[in-house]
C-alpha positions in Angstrom: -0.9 -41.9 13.3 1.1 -40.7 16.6 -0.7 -39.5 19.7 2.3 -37.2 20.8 1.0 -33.7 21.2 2.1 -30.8 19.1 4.1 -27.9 21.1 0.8 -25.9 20.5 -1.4 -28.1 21.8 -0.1 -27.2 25.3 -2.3 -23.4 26.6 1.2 -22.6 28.1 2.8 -22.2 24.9 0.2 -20.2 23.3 0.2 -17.7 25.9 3.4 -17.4 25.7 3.2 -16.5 21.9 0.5 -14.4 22.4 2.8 -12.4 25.1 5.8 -12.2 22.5 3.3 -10.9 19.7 2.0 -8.3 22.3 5.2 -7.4 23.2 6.3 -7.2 19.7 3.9 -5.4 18.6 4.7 -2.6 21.6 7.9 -2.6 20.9 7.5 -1.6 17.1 4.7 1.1 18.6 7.1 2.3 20.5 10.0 2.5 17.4 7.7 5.2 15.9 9.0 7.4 18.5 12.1 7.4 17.6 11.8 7.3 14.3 11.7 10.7 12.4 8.7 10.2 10.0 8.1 12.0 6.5 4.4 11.5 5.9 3.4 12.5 2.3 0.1 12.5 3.0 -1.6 13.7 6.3 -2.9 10.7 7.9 0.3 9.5 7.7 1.7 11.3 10.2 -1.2 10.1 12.8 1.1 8.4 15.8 0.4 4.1 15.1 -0.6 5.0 11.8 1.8 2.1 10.0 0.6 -0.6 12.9 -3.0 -0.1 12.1 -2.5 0.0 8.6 -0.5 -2.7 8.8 -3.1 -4.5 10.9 -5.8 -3.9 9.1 -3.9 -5.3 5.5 -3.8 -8.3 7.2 -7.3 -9.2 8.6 -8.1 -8.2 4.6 -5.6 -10.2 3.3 -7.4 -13.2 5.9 -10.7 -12.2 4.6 -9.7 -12.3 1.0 -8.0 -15.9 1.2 -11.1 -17.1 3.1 -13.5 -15.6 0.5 -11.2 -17.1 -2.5 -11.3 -20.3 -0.5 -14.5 -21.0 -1.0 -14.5 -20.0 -4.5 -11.9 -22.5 -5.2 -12.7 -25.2 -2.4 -13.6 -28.9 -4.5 -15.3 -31.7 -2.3 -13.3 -34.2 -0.8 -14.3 -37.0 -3.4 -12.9 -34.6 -6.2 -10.3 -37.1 -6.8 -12.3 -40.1 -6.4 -13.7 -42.2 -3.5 -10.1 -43.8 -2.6 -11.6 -47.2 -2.9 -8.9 -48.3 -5.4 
């Protein structure tokens, strides 16, 4: 196997993602200003409400396909030992 690094190997590079993300993320904040909401229901209408929501789908959405990985999850030797 090659030893060359991956271009997230290098703690540069992730703080750099981890600055776009964050500034992503303020950006689409900030969006909600602008944009004239029609809430059907009342929490809707809270100011960030779609970025938490939308936050918290996805740490359930993590937590599901964790918890459905290990209900799935075979050993390594499923297959056999690979001593062919």
């Amino acid at each position: 196997m090659g030893t060359a690094k991956h271009w997230l190997d290098e703690p540069r590079n992730v703080r750099l993602l981890r600055r776009l993300a964050l500034a992503v993320l303020v950006l689409v904040l900030a969006a909600e200003l602008a944009v004239q909401l029609k809430p059907h229901f009342a929490v809707e209408g809270l100011f960030g409400f779609h970025a938490w929501f939308g936050f918290f789908a996805c740490i359930a959405m993590i937590g599901l396909a964790k918890g459905l990985a290990l209900l799935l999850k075979r050993p390594d030797t499923y297959y056999g030992d690979g001593d062919d």
